[in-house]
The first five atom37 places (N, CA, C, CB, O) and aatype in JSON, in Angstrom:
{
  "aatype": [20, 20, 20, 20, 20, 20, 20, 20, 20, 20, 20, 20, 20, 20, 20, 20, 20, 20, 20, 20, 20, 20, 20, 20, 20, 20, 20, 20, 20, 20, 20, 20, 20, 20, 20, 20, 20, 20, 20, 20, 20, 20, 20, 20, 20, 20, 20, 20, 20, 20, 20, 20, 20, 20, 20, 20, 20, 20, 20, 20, 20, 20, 20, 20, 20, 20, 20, 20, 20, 20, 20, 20, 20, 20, 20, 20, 20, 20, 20, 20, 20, 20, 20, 20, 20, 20, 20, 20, 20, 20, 20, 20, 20, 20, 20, 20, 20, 20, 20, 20, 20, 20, 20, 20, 20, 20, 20, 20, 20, 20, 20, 20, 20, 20, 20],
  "atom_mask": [
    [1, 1, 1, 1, 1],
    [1, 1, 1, 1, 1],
    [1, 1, 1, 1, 1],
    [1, 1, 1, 1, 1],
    [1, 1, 1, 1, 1],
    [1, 1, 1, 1, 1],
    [1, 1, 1, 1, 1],
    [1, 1, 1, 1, 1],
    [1, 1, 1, 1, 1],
    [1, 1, 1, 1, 1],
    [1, 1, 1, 1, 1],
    [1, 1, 1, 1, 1],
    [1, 1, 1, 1, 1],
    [1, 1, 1, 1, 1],
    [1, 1, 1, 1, 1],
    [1, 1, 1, 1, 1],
    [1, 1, 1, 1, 1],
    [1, 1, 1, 1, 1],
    [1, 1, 1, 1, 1],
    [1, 1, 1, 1, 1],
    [1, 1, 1, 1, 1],
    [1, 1, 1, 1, 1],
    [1, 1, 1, 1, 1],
    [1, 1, 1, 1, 1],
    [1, 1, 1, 1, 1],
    [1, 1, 1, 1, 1],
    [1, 1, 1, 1, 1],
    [1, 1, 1, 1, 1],
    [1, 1, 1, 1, 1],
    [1, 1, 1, 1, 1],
    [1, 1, 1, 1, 1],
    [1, 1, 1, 1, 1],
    [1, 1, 1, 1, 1],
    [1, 1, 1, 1, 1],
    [1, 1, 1, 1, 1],
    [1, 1, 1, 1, 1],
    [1, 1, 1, 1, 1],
    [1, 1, 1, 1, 1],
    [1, 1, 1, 1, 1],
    [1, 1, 1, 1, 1],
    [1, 1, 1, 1, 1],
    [1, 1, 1, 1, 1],
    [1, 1, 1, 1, 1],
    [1, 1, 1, 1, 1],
    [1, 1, 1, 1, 1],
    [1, 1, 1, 1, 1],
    [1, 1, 1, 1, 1],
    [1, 1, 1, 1, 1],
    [1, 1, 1, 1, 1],
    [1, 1, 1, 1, 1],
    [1, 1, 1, 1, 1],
    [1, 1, 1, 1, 1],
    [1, 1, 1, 1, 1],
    [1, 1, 1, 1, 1],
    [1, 1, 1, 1, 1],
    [1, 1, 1, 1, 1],
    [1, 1, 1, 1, 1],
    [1, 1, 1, 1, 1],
    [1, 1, 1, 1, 1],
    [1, 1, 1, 1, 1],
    [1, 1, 1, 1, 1],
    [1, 1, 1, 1, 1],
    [1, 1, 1, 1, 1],
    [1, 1, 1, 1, 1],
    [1, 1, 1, 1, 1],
    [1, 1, 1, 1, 1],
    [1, 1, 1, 1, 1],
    [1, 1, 1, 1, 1],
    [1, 1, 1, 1, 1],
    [1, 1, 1, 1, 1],
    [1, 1, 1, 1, 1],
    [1, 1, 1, 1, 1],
    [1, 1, 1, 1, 1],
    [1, 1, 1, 1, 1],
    [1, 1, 1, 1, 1],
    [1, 1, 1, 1, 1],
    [1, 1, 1, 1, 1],
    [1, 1, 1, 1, 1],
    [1, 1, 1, 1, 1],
    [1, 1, 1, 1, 1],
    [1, 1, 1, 1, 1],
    [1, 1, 1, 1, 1],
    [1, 1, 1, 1, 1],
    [1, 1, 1, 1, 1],
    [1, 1, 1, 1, 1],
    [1, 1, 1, 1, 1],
    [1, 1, 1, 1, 1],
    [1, 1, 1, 1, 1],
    [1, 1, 1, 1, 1],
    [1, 1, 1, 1, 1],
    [1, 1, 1, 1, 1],
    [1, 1, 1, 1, 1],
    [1, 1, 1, 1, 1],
    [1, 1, 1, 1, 1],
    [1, 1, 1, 1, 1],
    [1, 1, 1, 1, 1],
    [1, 1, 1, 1, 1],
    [1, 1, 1, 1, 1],
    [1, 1, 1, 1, 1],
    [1, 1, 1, 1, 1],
    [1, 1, 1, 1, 1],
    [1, 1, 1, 1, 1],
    [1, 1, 1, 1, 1],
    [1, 1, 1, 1, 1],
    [1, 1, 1, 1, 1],
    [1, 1, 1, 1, 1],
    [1, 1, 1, 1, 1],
    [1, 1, 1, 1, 1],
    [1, 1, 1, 1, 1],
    [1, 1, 1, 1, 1],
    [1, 1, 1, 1, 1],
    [1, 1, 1, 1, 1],
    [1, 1, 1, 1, 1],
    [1, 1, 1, 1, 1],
    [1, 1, 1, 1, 1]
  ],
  "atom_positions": [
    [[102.63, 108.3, 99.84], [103.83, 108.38, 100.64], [104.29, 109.83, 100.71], [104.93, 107.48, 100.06], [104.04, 110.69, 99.87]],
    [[104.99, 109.99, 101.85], [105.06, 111.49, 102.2], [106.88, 111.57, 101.0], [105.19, 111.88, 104.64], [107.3, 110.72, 100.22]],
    [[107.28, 112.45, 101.24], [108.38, 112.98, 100.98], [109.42, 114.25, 101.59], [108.06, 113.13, 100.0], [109.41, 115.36, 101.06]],
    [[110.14, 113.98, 102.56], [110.26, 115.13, 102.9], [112.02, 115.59, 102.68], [109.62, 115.18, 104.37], [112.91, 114.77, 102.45]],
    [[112.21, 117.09, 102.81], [113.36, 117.57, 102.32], [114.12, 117.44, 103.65], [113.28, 119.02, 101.63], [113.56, 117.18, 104.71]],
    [[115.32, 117.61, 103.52], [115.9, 117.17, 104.7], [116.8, 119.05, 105.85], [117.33, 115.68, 103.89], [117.22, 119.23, 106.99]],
    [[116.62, 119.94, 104.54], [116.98, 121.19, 104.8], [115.95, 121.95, 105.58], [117.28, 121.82, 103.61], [114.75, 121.76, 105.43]],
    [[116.52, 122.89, 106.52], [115.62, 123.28, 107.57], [114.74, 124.3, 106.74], [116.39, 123.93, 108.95], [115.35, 125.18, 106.14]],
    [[113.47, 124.25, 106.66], [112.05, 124.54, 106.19], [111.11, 126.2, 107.61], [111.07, 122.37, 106.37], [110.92, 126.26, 108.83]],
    [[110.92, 126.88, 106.77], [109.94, 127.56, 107.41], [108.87, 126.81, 108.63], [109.2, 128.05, 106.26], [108.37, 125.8, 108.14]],
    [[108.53, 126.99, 109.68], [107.69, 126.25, 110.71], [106.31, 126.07, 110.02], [107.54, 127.09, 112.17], [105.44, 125.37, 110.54]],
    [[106.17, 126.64, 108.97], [104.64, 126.3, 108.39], [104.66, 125.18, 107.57], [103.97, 127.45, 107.5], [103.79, 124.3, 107.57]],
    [[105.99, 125.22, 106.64], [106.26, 123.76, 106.07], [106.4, 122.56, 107.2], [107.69, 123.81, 105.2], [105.67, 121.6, 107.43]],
    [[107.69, 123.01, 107.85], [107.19, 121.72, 109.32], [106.09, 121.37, 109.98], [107.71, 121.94, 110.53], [106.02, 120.18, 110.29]],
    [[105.37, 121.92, 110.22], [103.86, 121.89, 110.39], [103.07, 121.09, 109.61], [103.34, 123.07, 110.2], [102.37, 120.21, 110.11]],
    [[103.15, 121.36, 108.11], [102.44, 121.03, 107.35], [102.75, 119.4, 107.0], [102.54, 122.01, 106.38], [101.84, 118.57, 106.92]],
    [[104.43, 119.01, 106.78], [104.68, 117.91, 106.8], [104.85, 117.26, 108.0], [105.49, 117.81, 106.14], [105.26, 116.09, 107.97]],
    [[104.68, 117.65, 108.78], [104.83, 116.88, 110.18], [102.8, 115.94, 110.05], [105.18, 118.6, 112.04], [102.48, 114.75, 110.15]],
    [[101.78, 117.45, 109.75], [100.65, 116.76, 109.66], [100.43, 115.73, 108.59], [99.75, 117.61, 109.6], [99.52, 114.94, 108.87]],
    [[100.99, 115.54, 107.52], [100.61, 114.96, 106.61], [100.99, 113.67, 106.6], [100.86, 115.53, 105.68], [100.43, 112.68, 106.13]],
    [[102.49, 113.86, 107.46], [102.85, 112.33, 108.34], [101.84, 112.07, 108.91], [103.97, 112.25, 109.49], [101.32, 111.03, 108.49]],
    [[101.24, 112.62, 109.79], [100.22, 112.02, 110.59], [99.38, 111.11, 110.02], [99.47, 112.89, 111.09], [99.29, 109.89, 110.17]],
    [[98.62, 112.11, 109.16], [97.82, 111.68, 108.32], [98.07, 110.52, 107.48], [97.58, 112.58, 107.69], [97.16, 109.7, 107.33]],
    [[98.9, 110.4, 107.06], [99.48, 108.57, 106.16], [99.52, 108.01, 107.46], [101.47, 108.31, 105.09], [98.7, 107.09, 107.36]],
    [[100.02, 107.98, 108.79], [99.77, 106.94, 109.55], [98.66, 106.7, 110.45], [100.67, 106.85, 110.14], [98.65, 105.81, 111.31]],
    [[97.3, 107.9, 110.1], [96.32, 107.7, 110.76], [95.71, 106.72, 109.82], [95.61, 108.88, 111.16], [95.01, 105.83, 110.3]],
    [[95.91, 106.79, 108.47], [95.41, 106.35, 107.67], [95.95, 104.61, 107.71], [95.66, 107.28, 106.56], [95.2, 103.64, 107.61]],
    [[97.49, 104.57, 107.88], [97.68, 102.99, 108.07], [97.12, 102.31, 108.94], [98.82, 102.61, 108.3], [96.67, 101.16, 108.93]],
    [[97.18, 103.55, 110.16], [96.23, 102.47, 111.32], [94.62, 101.71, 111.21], [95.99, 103.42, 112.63], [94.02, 100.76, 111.72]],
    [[94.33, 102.89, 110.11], [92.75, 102.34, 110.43], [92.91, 101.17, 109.17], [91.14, 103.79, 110.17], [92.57, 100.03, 109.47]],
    [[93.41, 101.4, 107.79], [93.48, 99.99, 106.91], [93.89, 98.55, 107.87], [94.83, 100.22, 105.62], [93.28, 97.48, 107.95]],
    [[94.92, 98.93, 108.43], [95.43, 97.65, 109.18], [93.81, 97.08, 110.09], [97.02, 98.22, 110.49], [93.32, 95.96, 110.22]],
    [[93.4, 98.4, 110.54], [92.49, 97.58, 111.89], [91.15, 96.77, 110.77], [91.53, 99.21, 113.48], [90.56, 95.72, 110.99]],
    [[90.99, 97.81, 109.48], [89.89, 97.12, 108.96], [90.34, 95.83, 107.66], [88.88, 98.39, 108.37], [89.71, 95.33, 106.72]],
    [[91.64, 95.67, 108.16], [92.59, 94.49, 106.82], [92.69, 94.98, 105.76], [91.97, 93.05, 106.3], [92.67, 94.2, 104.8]],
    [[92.78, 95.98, 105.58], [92.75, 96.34, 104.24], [94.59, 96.93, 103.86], [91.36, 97.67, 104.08], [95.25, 97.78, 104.45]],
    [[94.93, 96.16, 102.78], [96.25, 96.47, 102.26], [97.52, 95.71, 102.89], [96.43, 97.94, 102.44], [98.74, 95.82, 102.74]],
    [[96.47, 94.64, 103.9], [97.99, 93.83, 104.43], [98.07, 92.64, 104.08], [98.29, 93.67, 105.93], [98.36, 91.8, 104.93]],
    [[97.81, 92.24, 102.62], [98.53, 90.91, 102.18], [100.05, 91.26, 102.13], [97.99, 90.35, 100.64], [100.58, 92.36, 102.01]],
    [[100.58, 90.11, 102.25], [102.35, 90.35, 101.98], [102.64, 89.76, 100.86], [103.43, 89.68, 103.08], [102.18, 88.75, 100.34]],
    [[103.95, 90.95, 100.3], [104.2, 90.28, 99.17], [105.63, 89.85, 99.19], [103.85, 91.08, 98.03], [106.35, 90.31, 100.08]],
    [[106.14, 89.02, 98.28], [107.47, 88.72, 98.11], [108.68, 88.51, 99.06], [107.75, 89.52, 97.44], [109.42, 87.54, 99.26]],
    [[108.63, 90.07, 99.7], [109.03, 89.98, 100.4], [108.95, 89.72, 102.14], [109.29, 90.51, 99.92], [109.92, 89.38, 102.81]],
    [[107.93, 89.9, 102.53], [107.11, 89.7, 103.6], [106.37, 90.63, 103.75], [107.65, 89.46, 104.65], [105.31, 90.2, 104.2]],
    [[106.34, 91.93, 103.6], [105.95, 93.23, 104.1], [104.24, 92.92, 103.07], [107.34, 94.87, 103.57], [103.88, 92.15, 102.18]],
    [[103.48, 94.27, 104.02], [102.59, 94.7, 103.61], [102.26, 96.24, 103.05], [102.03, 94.32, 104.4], [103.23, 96.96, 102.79]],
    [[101.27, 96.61, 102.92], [101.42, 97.8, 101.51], [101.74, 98.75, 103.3], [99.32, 98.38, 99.87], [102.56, 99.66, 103.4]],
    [[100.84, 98.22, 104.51], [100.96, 99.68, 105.28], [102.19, 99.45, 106.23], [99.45, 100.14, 106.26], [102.44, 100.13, 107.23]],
    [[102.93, 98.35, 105.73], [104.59, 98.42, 106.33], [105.39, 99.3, 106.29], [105.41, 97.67, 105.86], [105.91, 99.94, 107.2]],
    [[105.57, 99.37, 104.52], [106.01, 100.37, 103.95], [105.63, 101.43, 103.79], [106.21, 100.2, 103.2], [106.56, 102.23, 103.8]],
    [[104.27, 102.08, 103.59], [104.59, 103.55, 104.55], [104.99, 104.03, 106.0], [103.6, 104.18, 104.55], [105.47, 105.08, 106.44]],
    [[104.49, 102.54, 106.7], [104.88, 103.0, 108.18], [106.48, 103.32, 107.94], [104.58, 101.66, 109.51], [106.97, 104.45, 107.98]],
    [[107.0, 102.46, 107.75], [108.59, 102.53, 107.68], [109.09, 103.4, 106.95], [109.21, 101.44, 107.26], [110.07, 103.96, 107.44]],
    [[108.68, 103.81, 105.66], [109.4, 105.14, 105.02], [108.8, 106.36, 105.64], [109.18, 105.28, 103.35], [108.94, 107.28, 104.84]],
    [[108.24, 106.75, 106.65], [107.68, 107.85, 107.42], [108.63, 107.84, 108.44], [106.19, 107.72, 107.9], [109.04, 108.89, 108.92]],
    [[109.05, 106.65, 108.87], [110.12, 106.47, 110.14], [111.17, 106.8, 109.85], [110.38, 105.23, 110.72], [111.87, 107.61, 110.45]],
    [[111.52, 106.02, 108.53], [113.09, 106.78, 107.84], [113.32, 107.62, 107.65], [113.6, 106.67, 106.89], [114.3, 108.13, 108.19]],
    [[112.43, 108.38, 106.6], [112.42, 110.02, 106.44], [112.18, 110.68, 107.64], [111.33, 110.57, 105.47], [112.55, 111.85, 107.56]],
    [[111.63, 110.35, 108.94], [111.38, 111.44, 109.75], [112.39, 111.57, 110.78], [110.12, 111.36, 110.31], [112.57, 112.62, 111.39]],
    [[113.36, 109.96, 111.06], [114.6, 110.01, 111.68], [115.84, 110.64, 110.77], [114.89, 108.6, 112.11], [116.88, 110.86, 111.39]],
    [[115.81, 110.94, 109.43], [116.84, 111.23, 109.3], [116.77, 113.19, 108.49], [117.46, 109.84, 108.48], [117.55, 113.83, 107.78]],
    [[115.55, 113.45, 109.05], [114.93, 114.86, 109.02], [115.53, 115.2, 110.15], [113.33, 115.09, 109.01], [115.96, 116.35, 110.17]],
    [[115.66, 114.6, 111.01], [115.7, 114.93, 112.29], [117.36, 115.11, 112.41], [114.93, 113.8, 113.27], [117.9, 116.16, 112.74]],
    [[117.92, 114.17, 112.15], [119.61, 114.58, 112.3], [119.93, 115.43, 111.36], [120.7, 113.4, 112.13], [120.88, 116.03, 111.87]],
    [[119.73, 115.92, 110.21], [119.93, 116.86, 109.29], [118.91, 118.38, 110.0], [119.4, 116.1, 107.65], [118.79, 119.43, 109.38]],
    [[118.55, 118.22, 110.81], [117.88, 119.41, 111.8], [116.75, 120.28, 111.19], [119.04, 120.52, 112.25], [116.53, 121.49, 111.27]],
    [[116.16, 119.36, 110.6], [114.4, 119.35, 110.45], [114.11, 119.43, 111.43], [113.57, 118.27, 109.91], [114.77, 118.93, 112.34]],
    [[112.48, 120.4, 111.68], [111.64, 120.39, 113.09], [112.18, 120.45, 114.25], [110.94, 119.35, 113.29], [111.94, 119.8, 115.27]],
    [[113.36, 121.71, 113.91], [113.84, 122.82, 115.32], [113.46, 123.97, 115.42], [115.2, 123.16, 115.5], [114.16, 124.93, 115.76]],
    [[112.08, 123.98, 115.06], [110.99, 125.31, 115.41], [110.53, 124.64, 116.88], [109.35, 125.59, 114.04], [110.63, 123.42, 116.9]],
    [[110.14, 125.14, 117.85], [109.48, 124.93, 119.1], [107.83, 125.0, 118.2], [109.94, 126.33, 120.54], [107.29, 123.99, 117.73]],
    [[107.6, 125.56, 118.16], [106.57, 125.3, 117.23], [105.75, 124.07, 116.66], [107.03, 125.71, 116.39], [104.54, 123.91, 116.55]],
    [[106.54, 123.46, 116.41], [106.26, 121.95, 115.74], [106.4, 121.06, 117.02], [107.49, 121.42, 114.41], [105.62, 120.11, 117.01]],
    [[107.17, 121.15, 118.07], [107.54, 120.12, 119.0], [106.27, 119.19, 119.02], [107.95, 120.72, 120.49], [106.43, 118.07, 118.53]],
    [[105.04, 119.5, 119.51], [104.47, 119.12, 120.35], [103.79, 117.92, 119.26], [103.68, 120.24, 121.18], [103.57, 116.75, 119.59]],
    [[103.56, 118.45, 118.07], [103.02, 117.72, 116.79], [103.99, 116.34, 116.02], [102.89, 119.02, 115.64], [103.59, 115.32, 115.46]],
    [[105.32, 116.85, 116.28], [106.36, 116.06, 116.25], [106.14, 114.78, 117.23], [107.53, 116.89, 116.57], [106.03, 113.64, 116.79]],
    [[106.1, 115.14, 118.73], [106.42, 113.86, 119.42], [104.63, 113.29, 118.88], [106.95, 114.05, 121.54], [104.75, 112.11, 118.55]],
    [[103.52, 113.63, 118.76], [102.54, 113.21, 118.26], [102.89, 112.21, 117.78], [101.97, 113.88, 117.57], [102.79, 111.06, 118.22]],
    [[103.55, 112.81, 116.34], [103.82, 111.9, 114.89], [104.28, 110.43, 115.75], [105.42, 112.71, 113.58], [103.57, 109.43, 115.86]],
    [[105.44, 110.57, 116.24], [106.42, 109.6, 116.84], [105.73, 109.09, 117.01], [107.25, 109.67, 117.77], [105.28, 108.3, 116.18]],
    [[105.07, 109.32, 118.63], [104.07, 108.18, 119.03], [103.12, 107.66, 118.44], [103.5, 108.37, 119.89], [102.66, 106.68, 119.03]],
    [[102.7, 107.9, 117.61], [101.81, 107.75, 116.65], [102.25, 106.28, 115.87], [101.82, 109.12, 115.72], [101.58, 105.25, 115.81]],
    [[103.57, 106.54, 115.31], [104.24, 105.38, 113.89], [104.43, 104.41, 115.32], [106.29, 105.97, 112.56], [104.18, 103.22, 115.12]],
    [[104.79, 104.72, 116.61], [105.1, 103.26, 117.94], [104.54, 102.83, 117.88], [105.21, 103.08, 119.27], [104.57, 101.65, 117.56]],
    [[103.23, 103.74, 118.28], [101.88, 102.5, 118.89], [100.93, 102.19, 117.27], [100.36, 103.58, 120.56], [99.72, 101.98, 117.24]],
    [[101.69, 102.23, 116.28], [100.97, 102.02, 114.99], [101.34, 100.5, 114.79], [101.49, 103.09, 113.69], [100.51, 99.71, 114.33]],
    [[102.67, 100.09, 115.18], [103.62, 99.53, 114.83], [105.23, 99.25, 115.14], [103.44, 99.86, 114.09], [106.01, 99.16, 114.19]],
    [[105.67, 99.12, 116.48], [106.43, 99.22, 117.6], [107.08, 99.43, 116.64], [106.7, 98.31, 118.7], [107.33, 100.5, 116.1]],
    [[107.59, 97.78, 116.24], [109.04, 96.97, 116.08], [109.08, 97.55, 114.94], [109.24, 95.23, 116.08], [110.14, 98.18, 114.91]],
    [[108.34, 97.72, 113.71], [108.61, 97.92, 112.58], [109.14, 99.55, 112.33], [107.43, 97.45, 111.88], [109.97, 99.87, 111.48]],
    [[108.34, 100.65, 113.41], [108.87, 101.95, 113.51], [110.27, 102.18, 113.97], [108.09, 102.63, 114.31], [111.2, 102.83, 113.48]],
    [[110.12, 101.2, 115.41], [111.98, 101.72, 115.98], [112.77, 101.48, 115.17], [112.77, 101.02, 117.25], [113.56, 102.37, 114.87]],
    [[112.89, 99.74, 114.3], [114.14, 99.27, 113.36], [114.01, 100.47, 112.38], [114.0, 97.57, 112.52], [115.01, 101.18, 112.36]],
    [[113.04, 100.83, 111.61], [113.24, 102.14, 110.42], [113.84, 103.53, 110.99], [111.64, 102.61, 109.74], [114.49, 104.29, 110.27]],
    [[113.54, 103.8, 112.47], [113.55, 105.01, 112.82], [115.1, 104.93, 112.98], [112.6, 105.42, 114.02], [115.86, 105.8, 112.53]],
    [[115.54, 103.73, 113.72], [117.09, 103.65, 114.12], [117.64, 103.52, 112.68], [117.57, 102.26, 115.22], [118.41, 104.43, 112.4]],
    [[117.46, 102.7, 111.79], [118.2, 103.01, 110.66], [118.26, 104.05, 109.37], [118.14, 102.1, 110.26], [119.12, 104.09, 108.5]],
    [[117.16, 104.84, 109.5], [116.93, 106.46, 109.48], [117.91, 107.19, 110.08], [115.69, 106.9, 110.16], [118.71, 107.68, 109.29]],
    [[118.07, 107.39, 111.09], [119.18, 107.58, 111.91], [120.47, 107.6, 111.91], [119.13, 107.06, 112.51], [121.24, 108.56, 111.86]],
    [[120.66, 106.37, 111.97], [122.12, 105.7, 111.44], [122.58, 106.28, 110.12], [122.0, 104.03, 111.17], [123.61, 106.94, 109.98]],
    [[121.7, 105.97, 109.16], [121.84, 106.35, 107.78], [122.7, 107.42, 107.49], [120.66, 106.66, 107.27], [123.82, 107.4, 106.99]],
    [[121.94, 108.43, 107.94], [122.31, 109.78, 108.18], [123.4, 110.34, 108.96], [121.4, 110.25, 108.63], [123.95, 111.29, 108.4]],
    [[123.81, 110.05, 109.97], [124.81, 110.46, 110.97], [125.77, 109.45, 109.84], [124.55, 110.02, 112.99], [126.2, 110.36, 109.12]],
    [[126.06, 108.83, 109.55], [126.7, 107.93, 108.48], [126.78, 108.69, 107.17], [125.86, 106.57, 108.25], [127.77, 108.36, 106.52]],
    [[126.15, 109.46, 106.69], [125.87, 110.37, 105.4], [126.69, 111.99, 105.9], [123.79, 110.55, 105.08], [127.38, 112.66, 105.13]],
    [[126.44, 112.28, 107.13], [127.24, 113.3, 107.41], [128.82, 113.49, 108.42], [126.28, 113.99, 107.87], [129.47, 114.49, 108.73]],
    [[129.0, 111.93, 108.72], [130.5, 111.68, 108.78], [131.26, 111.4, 107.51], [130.74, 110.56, 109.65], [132.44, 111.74, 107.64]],
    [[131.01, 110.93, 106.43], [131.2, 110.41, 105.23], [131.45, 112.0, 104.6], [129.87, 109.35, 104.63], [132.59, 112.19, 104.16]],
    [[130.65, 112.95, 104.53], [130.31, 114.52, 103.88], [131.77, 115.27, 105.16], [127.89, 115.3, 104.3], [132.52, 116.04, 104.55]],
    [[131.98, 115.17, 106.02], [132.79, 115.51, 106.96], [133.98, 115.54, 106.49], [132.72, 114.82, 107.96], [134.74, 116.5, 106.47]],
    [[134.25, 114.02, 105.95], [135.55, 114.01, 105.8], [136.09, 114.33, 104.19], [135.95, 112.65, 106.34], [137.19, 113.98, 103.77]],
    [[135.22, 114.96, 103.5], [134.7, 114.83, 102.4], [134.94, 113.86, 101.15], [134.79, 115.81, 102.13], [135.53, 113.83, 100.07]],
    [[134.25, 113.18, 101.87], [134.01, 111.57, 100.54], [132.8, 111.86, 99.77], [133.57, 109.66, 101.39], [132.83, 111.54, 98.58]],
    [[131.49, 112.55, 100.34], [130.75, 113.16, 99.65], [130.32, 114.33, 99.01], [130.33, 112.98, 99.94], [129.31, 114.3, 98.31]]
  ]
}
């Protein structure tokens, strides 16, 4: 699983974690196509749910904290995106929107200072 910081980063770090996203979801796509890692457990999910979805979270809420505002990265960025959609529509948009949410929610909360 990736990890990423949410503070704006040199374009070589964006770069670098923008690819490595890739890379965990080039990697989910092909387990999924060859079954590998998608029994569900407990809860319903499968092992390549949950990276799809914590790549979506972390990368929507990189994004409102103003991660990957190098022009630089753009083009690798919308990659990534399309990439976690057509990996996995429904399961990317709900993480990406509540990635999102999260955050704009984390920095109205820091605004008024509760955090």
């Amino acid at each position: 699983m990736i990890a990423l910081s949410f503070e704006p980063q040199p374009v070589v770090q964006d770069l670098y974690d923008l690819a490595n996203a890739e890379g965990e979801l080039l990697s989910v796509a092909a387990k999924m196509r060859l079954g590998i890692d998608e029994e569900r457990d407990e809860d319903g999910f499968t092992d390549n749910e949950y990276v799809l979805t914590d790549i979506a979270y972390q990368l929507a809420q990189a994004l409102v904290f103003g991660r990957f505002t190098h022009s630089a990265s753009e083009p690798l960025l919308h990659d990534v995106l399309a990439l976690g959609e057509k990996v996995n529509r429904e399961a990317w948009a709900h993480y990406f929107y509540t990635g999102n949410a999260d955050a704009k929610c984390s920095l109205a909360l820091e605004a008024i200072g509760y955090l």
